[in-house]
C-alpha positions as CSV (number, residue, x, y, z in Angstrom):
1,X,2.1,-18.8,7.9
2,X,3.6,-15.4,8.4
3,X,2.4,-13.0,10.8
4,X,-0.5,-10.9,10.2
5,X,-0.2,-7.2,11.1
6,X,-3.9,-5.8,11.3
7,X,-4.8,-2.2,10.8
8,X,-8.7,-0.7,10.5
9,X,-8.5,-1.0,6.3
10,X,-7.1,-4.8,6.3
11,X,-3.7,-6.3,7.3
12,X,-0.2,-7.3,5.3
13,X,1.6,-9.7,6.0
14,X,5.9,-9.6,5.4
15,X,6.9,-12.1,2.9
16,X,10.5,-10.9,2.7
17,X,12.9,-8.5,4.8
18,X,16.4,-7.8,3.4
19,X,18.7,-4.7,3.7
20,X,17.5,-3.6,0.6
21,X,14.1,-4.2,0.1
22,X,10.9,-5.7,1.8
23,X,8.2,-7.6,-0.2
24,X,4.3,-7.2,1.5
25,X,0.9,-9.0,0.8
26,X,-1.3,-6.5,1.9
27,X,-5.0,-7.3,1.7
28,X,-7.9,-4.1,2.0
29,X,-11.3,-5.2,2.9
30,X,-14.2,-3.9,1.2
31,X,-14.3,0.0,1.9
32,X,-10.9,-0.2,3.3
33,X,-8.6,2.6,2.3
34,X,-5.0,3.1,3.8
35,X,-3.6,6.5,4.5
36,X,-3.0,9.6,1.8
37,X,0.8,9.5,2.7
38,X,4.4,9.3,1.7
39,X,7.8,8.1,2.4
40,X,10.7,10.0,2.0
41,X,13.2,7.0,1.7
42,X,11.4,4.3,0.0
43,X,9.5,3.8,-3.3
44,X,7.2,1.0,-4.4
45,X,6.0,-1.0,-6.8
46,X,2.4,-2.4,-6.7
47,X,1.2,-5.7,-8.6
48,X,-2.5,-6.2,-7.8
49,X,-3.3,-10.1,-7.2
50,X,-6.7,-9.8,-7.4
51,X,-10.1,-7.5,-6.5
52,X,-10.2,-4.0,-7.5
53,X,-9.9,-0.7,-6.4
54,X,-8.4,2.7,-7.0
55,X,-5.2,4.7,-6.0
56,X,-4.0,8.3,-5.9
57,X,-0.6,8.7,-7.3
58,X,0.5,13.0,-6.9
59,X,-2.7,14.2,-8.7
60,X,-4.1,11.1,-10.7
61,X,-7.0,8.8,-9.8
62,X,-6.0,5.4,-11.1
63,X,-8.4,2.7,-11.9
64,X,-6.9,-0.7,-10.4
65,X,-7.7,-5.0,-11.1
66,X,-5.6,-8.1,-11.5
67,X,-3.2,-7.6,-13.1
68,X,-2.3,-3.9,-12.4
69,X,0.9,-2.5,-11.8
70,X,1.9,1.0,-10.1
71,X,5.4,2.6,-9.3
72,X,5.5,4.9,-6.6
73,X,8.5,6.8,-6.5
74,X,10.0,8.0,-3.1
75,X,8.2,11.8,-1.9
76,X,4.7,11.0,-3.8
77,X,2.1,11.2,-2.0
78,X,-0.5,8.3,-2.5
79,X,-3.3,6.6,-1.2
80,X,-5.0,2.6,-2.3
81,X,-9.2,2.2,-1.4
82,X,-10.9,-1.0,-2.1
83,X,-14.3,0.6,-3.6
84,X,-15.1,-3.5,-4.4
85,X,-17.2,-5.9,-2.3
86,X,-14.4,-8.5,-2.6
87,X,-11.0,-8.2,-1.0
88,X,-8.3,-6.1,-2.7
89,X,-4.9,-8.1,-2.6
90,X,-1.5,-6.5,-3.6
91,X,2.3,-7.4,-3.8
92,X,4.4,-4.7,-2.5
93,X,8.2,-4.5,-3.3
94,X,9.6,-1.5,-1.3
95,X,13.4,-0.5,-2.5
96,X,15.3,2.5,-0.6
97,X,17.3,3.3,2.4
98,X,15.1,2.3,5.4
99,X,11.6,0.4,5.0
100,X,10.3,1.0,8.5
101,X,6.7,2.0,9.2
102,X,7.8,5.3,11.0
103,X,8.5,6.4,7.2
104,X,5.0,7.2,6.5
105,X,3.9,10.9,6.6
106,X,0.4,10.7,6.9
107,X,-1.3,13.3,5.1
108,X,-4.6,12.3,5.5
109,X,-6.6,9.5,7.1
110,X,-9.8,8.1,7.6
111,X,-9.1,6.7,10.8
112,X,-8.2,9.1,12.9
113,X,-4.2,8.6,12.4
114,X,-2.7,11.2,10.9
């Protein structure tokens, strides 16, 4: 099993680290919901597994289930929230120059990290 990384919404796990891209599971308990942020040298692409939720994407609300898909290009500010009582589980694929988590600008947060 892959190590967990645990953070107040949920945790992800990293299913695959390569110069040019990382994959992540990332799994947001019910009422979790990560950071309003962006990156300025990755985008992503999200394929929800299963649950729902929403996401913020520049100025759209999006309405996400199984099934789902999302691009995120680099610069856009966005935000995931499991508004379900089950889990909301995601594939990630980041692609870019640099995939570490000091790339996230934190715009807002619920937690107290920004």
């Amino acid at each position: 099993m892959k190590a967990t990384n645990k953070r107040p919404w949920g945790y992800f796990e990293v299913l695959a680290d390569a110069p040019n891209h990382k994959v992540k599971r990332i799994v947001v308990e019910p009422g979790g919901i990560l950071s309003l942020q962006r990156h300025k040298l990755r985008s992503e692409h999200w394929f929800i597994v299963s649950g729902k939720g929403k996401a913020i994407l520049g100025d759209k609300n999006i309405s996400l289930r199984a099934g789902s898909v999302l691009d995120i290009p680099k610069k856009s500010k966005h935000r995931l929230e499991n508004s379900s009582a089950d889990n909301l589980v995601i594939i990630e694929v980041q692609t870019g120059e640099y995939f570490g988590e000091d790339d996230i600008e934190r715009l807002e947060d619920k937690y107290g990290r920004v």
